[in-house]
Backbone bond lengths (Angstrom), bond angles and torsions (degrees), N, CA, C in turn:
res aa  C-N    CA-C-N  psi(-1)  N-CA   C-N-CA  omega(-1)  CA-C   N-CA-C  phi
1 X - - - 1.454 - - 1.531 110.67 -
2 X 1.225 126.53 -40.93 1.159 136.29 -162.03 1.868 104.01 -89.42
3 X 1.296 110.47 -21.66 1.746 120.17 159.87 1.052 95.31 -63.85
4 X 1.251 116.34 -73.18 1.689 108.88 -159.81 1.352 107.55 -63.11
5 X 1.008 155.80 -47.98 1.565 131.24 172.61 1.149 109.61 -50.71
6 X 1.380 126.76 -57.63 1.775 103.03 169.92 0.924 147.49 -28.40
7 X 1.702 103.20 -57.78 1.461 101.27 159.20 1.509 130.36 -52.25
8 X 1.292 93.71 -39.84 1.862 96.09 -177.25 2.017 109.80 -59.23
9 X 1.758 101.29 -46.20 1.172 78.93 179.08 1.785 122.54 -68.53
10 X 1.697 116.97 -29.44 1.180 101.01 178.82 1.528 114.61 -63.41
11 X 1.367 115.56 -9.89 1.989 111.58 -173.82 1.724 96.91 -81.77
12 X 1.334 128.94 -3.05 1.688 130.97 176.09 0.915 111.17 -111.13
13 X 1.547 123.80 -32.99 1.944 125.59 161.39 1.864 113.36 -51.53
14 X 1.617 79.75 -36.69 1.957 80.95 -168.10 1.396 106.03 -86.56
15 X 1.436 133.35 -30.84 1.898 126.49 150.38 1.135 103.60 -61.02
16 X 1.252 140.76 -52.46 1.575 109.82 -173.19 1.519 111.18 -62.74
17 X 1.248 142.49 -47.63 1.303 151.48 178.10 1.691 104.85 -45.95
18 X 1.521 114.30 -46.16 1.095 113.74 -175.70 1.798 117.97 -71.02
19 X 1.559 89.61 -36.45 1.812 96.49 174.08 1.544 108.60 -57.95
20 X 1.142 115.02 -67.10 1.409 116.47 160.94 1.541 115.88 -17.16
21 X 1.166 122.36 -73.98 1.694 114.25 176.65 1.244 118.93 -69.37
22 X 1.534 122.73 -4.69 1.179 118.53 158.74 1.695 120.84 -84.96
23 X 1.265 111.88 -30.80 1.421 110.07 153.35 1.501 136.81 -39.73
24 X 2.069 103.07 -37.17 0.855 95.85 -150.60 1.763 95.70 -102.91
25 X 1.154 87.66 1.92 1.504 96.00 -165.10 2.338 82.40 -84.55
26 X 0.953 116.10 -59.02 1.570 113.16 -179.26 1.281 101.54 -48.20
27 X 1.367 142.16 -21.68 1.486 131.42 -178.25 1.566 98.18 -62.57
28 X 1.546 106.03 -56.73 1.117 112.50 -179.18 1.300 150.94 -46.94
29 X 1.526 93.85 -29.39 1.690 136.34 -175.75 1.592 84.48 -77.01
30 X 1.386 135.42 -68.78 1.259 147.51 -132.61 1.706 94.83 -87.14
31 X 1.566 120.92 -24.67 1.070 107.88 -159.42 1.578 96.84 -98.79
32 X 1.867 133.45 -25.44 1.076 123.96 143.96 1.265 137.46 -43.30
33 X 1.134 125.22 -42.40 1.772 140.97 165.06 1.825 84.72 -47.95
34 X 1.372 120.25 -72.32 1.161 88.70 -171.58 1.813 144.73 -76.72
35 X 1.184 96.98 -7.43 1.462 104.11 167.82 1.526 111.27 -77.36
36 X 1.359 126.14 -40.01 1.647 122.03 140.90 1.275 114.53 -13.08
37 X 1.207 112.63 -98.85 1.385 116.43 -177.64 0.887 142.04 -61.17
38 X 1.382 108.49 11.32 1.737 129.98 165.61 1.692 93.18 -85.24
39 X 1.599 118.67 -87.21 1.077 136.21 151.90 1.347 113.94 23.48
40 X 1.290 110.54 -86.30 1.326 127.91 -120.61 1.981 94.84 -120.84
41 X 1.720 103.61 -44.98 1.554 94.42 173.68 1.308 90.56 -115.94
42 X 1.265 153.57 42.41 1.696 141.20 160.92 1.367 120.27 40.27
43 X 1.674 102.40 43.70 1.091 105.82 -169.24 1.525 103.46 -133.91
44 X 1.688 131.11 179.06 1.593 104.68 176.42 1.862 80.35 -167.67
45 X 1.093 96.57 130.24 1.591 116.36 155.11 1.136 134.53 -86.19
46 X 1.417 112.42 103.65 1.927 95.39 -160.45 1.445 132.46 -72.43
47 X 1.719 92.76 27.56 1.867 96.27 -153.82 1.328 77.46 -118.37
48 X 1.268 146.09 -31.14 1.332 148.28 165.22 1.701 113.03 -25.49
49 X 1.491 98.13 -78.95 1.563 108.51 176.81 1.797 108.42 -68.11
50 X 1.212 144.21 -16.61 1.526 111.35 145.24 1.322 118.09 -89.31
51 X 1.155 129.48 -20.19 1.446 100.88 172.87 1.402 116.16 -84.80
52 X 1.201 120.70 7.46 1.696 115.85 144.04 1.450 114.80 -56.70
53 X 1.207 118.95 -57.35 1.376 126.46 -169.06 1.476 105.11 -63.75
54 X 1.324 105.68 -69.74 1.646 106.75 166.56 1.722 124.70 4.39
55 X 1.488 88.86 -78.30 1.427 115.33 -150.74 1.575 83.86 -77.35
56 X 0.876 135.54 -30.35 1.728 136.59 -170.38 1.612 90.52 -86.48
57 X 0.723 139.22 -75.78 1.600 121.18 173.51 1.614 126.05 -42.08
58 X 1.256 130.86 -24.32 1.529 147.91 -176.36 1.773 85.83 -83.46
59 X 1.101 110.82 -33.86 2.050 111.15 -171.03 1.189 81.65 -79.98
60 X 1.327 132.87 -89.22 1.315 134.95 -158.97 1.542 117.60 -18.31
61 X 1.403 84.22 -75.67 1.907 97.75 -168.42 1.433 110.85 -61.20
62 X 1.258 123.15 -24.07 1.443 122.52 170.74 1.670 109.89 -83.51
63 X 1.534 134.98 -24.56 1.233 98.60 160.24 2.276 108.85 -98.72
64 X 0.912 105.61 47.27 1.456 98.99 170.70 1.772 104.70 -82.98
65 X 1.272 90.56 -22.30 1.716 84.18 -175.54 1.811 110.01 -76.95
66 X 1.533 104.41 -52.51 1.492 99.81 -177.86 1.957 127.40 -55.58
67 X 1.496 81.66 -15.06 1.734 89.52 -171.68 1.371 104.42 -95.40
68 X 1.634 131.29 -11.61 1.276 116.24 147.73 1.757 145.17 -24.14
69 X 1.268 102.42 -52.85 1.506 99.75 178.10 1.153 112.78 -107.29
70 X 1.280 128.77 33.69 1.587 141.43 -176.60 1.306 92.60 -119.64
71 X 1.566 133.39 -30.84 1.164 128.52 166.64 1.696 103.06 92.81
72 X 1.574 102.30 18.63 1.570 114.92 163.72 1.390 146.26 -50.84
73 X 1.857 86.51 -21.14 1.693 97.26 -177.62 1.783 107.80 -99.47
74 X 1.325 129.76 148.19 1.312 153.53 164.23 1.555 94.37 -27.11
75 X 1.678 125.67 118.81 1.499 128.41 -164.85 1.119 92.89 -154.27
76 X 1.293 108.66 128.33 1.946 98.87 170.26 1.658 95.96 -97.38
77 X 1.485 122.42 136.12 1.275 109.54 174.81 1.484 118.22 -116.79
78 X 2.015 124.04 -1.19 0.706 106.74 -143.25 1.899 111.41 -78.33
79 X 1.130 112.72 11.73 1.326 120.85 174.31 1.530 117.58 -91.21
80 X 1.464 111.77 -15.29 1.625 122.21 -177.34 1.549 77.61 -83.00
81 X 1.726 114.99 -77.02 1.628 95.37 -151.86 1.432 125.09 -45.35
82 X 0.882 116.15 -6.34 2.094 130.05 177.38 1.042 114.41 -49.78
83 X 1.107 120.52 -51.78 1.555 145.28 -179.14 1.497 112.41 -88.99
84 X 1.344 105.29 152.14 1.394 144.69 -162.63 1.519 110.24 -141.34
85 X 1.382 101.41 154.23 1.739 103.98 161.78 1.598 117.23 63.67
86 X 1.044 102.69 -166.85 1.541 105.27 174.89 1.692 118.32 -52.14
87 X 1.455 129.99 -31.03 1.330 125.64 -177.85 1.815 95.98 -75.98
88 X 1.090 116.13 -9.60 1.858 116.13 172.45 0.770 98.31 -64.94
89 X 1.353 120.12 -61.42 1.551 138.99 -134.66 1.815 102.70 -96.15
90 X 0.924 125.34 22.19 1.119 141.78 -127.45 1.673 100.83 -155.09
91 X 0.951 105.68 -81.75 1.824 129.36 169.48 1.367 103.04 -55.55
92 X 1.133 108.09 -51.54 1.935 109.44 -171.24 1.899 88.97 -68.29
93 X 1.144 136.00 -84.13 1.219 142.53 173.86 1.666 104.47 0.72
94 X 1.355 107.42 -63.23 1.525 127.73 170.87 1.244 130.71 -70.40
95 X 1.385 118.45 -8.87 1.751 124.24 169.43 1.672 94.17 -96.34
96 X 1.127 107.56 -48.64 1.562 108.76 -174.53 1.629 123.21 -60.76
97 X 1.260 105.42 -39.14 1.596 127.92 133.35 1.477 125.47 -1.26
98 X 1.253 94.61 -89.23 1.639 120.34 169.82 1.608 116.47 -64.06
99 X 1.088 114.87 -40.44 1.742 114.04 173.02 1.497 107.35 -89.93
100 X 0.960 144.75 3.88 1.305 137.05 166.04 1.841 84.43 -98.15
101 X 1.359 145.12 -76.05 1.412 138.33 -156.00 1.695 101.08 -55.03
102 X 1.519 118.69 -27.95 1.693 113.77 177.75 1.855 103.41 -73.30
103 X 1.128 97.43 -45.19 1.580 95.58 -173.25 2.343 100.65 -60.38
104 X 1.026 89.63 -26.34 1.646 81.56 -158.33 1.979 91.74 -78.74
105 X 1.194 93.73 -40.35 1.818 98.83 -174.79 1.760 106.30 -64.79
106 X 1.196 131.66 -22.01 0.865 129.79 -161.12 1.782 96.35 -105.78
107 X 0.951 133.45 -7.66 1.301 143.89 -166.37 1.879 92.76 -110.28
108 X 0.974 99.39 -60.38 1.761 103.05 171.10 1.662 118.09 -42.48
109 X 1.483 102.98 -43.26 1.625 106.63 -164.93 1.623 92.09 -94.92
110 X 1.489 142.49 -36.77 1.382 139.56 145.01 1.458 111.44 -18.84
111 X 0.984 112.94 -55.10 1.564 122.28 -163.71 1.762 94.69 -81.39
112 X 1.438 134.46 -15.40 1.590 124.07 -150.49 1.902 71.03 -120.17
113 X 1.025 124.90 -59.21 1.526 121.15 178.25 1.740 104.04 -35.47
114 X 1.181 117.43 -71.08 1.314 124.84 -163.32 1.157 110.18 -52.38
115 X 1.495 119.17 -31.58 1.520 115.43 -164.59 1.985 98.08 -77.92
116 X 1.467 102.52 -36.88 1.389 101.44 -169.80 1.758 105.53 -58.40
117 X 1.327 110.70 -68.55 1.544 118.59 159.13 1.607 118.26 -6.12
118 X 1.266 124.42 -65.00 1.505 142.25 175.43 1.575 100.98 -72.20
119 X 0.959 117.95 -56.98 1.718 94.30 173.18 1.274 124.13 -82.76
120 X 1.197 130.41 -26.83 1.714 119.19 149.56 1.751 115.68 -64.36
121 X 0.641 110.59 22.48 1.864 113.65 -177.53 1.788 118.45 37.43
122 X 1.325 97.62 16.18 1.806 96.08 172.22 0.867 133.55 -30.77
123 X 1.620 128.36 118.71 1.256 121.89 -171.22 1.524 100.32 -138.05
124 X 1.221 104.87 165.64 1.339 112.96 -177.41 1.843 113.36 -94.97
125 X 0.964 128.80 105.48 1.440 138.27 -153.60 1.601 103.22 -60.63
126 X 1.229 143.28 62.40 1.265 142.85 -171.84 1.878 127.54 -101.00
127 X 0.827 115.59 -148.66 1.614 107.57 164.88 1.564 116.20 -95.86
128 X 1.154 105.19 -29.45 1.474 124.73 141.14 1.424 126.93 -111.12
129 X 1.612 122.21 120.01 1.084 141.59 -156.58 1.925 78.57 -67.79
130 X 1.660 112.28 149.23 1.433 122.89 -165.57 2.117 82.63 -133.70
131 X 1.034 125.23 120.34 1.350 120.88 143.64 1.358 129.97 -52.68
132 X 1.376 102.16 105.00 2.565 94.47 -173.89 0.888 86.10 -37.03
133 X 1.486 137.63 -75.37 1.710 143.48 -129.77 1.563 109.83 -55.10
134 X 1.556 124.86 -41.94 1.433 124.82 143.11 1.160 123.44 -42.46
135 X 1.119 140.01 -20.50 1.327 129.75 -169.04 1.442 128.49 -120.86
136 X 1.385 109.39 -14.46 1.580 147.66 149.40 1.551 103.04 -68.01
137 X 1.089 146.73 -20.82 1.418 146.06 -142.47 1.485 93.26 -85.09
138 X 1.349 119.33 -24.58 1.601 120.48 -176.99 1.057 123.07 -79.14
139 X 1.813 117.32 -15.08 1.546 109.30 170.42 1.403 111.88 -78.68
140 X 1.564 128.65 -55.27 1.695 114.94 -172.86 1.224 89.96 -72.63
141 X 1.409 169.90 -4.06 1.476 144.63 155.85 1.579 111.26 -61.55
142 X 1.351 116.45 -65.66 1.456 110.34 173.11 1.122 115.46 -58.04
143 X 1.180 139.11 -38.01 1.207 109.89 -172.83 1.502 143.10 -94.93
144 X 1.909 84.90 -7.57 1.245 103.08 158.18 1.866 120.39 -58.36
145 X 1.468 108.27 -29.53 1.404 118.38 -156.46 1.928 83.19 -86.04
146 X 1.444 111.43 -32.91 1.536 117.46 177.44 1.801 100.43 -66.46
147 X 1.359 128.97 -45.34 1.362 118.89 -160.56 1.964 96.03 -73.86
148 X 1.541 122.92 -12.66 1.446 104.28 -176.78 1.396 100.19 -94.77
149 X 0.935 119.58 -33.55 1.753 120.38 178.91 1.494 101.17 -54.42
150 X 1.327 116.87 -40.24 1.651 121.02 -173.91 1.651 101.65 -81.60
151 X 1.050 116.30 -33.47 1.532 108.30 179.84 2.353 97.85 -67.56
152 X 1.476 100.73 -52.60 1.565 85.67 -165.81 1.920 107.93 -56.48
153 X 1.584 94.85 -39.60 1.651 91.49 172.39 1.914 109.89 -45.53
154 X 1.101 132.72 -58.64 1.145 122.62 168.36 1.370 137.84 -42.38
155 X 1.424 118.05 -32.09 1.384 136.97 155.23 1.670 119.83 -60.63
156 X 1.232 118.42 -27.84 1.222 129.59 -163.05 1.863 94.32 -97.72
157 X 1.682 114.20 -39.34 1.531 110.21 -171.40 1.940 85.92 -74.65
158 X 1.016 126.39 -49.60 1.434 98.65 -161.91 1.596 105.19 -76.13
159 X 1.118 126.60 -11.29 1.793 106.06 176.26 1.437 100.42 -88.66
160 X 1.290 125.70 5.24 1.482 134.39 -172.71 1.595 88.77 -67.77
161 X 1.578 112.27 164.26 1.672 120.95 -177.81 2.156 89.38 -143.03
162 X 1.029 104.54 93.58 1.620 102.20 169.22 1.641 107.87 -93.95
């Protein structure tokens, strides 16, 4: 029983991971189309160059969570590896600490941003009017999906044995 949920969750880690590079790969797609059509017809769509950016930030912030316990993100460690024993076990407790309370604060103020956005009706002034609040929607989603990855990383440093 406990295989088979594994597998299942790694068969939803590996589509979400994959959507993600398919996102990021259309940022990419979208951001040639537009240097094309700068290029080539002297012309430029201004919805082109943000929803390049867009969609490359919506990739981002949605895999910040999976690359947590893979140890994917930029970490200086050489002061963790120093330690041994309980002051490890100790420090890890306390980094994990701090990145689970950043992921949750930052998901909180996502969520207090967005609401303001949606009730002032912010929009992004384009050829098509863009709602911020759509387009902001990727910080409290990722990072909410970042504050549970940071909560199991925390679960994992205290059953940890250094």
């Amino acid at each position: 029983m406990q295989n088979a949920t594994s597998e299942k969750l790694s068969k939803v880690k590996s589509v979400y991971e994959n959507t993600c590079g398919i996102l990021l790969f259309l940022a990419v797609t979208i951001s040639v189309c537009e240097i094309v059509s700068r290029v080539v017809f002297k012309t430029s769509i201004d919805l082109f160059f943000d929803f390049s950016v867009w969609i490359t930030v919506w990739a981002l912030l949605l895999m910040a969570g999976p690359l947590l316990p893979e140890g994917g993100h930029i970490g200086i460690d050489f002061l963790r590896m120093r330690f041994t024993g309980k002051l490890r076990w100790g420090l890890e407790i306390l980094l994990a600490t701090i990145t689970l309370a950043y992921g949750a604060f930052i998901t909180w103020g996502g969520i207090q941003f967005l609401q303001q956005l949606y009730q002032r009706q912010s929009i992004f002034p384009r050829s098509i009017p863009i709602p911020k609040w759509m387009v902001e929607l990727c910080v409290p989603i990722g990072m909410f999906i970042f504050t549970i990855y940071a909560l199991i990383c925390l679960v994992k440093a205290i059953r940890q044995k250094w």
